[in-house]
N, C-alpha and C positions, 0 to 999 in steps of 0.2 A: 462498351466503348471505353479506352486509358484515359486518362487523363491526358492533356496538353501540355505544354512549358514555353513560356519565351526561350527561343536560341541565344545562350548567351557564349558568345568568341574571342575567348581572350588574347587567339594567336595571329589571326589576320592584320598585319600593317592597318592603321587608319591613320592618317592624316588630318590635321587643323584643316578647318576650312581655311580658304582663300582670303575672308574676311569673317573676324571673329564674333561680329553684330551676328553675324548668322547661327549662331549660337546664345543669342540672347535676345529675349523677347524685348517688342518693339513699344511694351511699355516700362520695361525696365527701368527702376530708378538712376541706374547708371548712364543711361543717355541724358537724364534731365542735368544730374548734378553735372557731366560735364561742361553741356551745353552753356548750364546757368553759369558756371565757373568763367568760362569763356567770357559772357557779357558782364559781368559783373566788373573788368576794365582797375583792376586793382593796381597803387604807386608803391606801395610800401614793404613788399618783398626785399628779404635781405638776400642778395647774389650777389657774387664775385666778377666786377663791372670790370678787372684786369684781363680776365680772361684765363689766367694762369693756372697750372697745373693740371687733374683729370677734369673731364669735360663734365659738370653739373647737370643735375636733374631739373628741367621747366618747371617753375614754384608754380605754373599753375595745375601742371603733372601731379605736383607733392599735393599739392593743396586739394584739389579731388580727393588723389587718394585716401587723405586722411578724411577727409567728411564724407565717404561715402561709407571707409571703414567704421567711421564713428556710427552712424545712422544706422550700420547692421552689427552694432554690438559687439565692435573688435575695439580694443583700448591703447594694447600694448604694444610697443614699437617690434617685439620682435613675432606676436600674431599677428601681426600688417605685414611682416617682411615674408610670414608664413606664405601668406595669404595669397602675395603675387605668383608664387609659382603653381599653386592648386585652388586658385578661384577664377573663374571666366574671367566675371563682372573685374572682377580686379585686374587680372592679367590685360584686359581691351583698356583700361586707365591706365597703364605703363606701355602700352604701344606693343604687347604681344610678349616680349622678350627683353625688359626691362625688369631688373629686380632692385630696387635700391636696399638694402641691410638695414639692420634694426639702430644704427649708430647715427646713420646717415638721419631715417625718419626721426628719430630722438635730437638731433640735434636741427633741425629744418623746425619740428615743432618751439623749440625753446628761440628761437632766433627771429620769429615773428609773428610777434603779438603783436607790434601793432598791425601788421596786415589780416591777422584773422578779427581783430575790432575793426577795422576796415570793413573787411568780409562780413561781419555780423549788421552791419547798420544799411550795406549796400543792396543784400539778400533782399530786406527789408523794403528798402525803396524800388526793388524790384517787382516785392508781391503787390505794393501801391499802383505800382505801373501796371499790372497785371489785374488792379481790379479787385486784389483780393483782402484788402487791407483799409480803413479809410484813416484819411490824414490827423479827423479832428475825432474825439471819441473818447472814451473809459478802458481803465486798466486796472487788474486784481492783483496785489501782492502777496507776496508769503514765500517763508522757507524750507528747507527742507534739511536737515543731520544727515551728511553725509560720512562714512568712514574715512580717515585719516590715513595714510599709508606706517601707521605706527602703534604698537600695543599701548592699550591703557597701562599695563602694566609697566609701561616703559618709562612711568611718571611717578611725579614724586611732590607731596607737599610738602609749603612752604613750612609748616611745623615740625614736619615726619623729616624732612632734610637738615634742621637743626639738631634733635635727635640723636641722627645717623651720626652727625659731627661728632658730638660727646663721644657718641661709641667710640668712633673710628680712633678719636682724640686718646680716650684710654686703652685703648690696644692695641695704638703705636707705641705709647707708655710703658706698657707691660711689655710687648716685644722686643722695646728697645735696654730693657734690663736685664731682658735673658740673653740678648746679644752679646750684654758685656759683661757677662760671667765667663770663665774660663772654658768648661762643656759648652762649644758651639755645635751642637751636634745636630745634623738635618732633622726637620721635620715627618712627619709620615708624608704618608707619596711622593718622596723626594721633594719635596719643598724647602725652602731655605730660609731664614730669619731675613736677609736683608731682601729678597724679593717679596714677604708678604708686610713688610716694612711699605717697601716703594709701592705695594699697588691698594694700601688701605691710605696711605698720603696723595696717592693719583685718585681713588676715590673719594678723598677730603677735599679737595679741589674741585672735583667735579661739582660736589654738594653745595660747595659757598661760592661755586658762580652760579649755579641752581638757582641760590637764594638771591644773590644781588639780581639776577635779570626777572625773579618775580617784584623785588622790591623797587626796582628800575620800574615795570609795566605799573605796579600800583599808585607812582608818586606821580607820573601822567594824568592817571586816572584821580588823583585825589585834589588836584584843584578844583575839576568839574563835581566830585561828591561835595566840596563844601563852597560851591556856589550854589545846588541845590539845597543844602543844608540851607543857609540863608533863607533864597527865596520862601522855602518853607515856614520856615520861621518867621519870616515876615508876614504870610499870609493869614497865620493863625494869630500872629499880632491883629495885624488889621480885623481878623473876624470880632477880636474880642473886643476891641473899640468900636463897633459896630451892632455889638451886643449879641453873638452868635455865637455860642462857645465851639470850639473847635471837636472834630469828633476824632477819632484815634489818639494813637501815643505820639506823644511830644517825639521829634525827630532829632539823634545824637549828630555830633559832628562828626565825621570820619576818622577813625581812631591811624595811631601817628605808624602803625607798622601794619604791612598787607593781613588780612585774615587767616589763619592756622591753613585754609583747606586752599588757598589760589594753587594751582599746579604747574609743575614746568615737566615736558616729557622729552627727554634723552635722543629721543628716535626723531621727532618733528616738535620741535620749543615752541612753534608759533602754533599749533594745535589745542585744543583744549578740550578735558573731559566734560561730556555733555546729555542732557539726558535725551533719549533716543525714542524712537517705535510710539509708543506708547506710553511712551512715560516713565515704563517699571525698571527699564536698567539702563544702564550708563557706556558709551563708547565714546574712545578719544575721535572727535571726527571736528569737522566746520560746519560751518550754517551758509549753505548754498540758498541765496535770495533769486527770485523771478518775476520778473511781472508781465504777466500775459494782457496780453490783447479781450477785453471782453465783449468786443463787435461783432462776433462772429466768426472769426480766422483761428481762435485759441494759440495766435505766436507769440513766442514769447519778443519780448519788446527791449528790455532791459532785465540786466542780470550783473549778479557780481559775488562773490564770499569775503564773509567776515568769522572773526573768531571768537565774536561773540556769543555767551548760549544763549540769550533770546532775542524777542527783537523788539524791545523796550525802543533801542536807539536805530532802528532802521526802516523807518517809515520817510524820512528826508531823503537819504540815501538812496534808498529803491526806487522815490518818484524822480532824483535828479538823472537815476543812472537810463532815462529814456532820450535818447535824441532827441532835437528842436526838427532836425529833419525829418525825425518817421511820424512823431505824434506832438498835437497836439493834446495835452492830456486835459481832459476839462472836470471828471470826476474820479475817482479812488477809493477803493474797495481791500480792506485788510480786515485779518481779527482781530481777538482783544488784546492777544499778545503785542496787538503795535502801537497801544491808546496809550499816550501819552499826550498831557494837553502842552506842554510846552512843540515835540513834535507836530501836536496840527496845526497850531498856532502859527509855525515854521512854513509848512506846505500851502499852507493858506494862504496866507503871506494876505492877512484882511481881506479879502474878496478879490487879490489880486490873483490869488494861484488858484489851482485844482479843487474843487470840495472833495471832502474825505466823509465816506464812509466808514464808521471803524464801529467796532460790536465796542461796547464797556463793560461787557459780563458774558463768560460764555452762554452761547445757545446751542442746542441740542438739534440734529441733524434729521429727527423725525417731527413730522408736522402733525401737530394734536388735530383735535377736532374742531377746537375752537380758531384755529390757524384758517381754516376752509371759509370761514363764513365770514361776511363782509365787513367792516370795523369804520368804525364814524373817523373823521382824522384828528388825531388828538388834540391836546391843548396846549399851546406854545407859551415854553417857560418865560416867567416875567423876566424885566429887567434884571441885572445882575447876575444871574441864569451865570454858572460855571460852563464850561467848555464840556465836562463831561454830561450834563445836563441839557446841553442844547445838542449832544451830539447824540445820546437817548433819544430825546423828543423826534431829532433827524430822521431816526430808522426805526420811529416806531409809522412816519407816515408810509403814504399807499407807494410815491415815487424809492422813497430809501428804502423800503421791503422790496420794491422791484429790481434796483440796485443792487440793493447789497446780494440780494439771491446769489448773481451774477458770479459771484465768489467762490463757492464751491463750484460750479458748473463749469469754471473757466481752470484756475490754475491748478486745481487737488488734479484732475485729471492730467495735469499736462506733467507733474512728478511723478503721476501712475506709471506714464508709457517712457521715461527717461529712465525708473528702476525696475520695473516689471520686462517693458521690451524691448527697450535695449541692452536691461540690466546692468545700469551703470550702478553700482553701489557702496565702491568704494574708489579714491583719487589714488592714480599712480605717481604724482608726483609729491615732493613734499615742498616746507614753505608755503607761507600765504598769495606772495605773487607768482608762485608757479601752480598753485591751484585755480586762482581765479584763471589763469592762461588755460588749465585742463573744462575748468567747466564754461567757460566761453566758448571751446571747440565742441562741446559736448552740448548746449543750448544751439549753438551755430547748425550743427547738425540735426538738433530736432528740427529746426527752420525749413531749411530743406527737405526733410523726411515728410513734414506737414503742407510744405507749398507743393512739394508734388504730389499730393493725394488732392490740396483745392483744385489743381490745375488739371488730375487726371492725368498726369505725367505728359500733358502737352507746353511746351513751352512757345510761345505766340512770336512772332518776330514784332519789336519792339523800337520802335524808331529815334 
């Protein structure tokens, strides 16, 4: 007996259906996102209220589009504009035979931010109405090094660009004395004296505004190093009238010019090289922050980038960037890299804000033996007890090891499935306020990706 084969006819007319759901399963993500899009009842669309010229795309058309493209791993405006002609899912969110261009969705994304911050908080009180989210509760912070749309190589320190000056300085010098000899004869590969004149002077410009917008960024930054300088200082005073000698090295004030290594990069200035992966090599990228939900939902809650490399200063920041509407937040869960006692001190706000859970020394991700077996509850530091001391004592009990667990289990996973499956892993846009607008939509879209798997891609009518 032959073998068989599916009949495959490439020359038979076939026809779209009549309605193009019939072509797509009935629990297709793309029925929920539109659905949701629909109730979600958004003001802050920017559209053309005249009416004038070609007839505009429905923002809540665009706004679909783009978070459903997001949610299945499309980025770029001109693989979304691919997409509407050879994706179903996509084709039935543009009404069949709607295409908008890669210009149109690039410029609809830049145009409203605040409607997708809208969209992000609203999602939100959506999954609460749905049950799937609760009002009052705990959230894990952390960030993630994301690629910058610019080479590291495309940077330059603040040392290596003083440097560059000298050169360029003497061999403008030297070129401009061969210029005015008699023999002005071209260069090899046709090059000319007064052209490599003008572009090592346009590269010497380039260099000393390099330098002044590093030295601009560090004199911001250098009031706040010498109020900690201070505080410092003062506290190892006080230890010492106290008769406690202080342990480490006496702290310097902040010296009067930026450090040799601060960098400015050519491609994206507000970007900064940072260490990456694992630690062992370096990319120019941002520090994309999240803070997830640790109830049970794993949504992300608040979100924002900095261009900071770590996150010494964003433990305030990440716990403001949660609405008053979606949560309230009652504890707080970060690692070591966010222990700063003036920071919890801030969150805290004395027993007014959030408790914070935060590691003070890394810990290791495998659980020994002695980890298994049940532990007396320790012994609560005396009076005068430091913040990092009473925030030890914290998470060595039975409640803050329950807590803090919470932390890998909640937000590591929720950067897995943003670079793994969506694979988002590097921003197409550049600038700092056009990144946080790219990872807002890109956060927005896990939202959605995640409330339709709680909901089983049912969405409930909603009164």
């Amino acid at each position: 007996m032959s073998a068989r084969f599916v009949t495959v006819d490439r020359e038979t007319t076939m026809l779209f259906p009549p309605d193009l759901r019939d072509w797509l399963p009935e629990d297709s993500m793309v029925h929920f996102v539109i659905d949701a899009v629909e109730m979600l009842d958004l003001h802050d669309f920017s559209i053309n209220e005249r009416g004038g010229g070609s007839p505009q795309y429905p923002p809540e058309m665009m706004l679909s589009l783009l978070i459903y493209c997001y949610a299945t791993g499309r980025f770029s405006s001109r693989v979304i504009e691919h997409a509407t002609y050879y994706d179903v899912a996509v084709r039935y969110i543009c009404g069949g035979n709607q295409h908008p261009d890669h210009d149109t969705i690039c410029s609809f994304r830049l145009n409203n931010r605040a409607a997708f911050k809208e969209a992000f908080v609203k999602v939100l009180l959506l999954a609460t109405q749905m049950g799937h989210l609760k009002k009052v509760g705990g959230v894990s912070i952390d960030g993630t090094k994301i690629k910058a749309n610019a080479s590291k190589h495309s940077a330059v320190s603040y040392k290596r660009a003083g440097e560059m000056i000298e050169q360029l300085e003497m061999e403008i010098e030297e070129l401009t004395r061969k210029a005015e000899q008699i023999d002005n004869t071209p260069l090899d590969d046709g090059l000319t004296l007064p052209d490599e004149i003008k572009r090592r002077e346009d590269r010497k410009e380039s260099l000393r505004e390099a330098r002044k917008i590093i030295e601009e960024r560090y004199n911001q930054l250098k009031e706040q190093k010498q109020s900690e300088y201070e505080s410092k200082k003062k506290d190892r005073e006080n230890q010492r009238k106290n008769g406690k000698p202080p342990r480490g090295r006496e702290p310097n004030p902040p010296d009067d010019v930026p450090p040799s290594g601060d960098q400015f990069n050519f491609t994206d200035n507000e970007s900064h090289i940072m260490k990456a992966g694992n630690g062992k090599h370096f990319e120019q990228a941002y520090n994309a922050q999240a803070v997830v939900d640790t109830e049970g939902s794993l949504l992300i809650l608040g979100n924002y980038v900095t261009n900071h490399a770590n996150d010494k200063k964003e433990l305030l920041p990440a716990s403001e960037s949660v609405s008053l509407e979606i949560r309230d937040v009652r504890d707080i869960c970060a690692d070591t890299g966010y222990f700063s006692e003036a920071a919890i001190a801030d969150v805290e706000k004395e027993g007014r804000g959030p408790m914070v859970y935060c590691s003070v020394e890394k810990q290791s991700h495998h659980r020994q033996v002695e980890d298994l077996l049940q532990k007396a509850e320790p012994v609560p530091p005396g009076d005068g007890a430091t913040i990092k001391e009473q925030m030890a004592f914290r998470l060595r009990t039975k409640d803050g090891r329950e807590k803090y667990k919470k932390r890998k289990e909640t937000v590591e996973p929720v950067f897995g499935i943003i670079k793994s499956v969506l694979g988002f892993r590097q921003f197409h846009l550049r600038g700092l306020d056009n990144v946080n607008l790219e990872w807002n939509l890109i956060t927005l879209a896990y939202n959605f990706k995640k409330l339709h798997k709680l909901s089983n891609g049912i969405l409930p009518a909603i009164s």
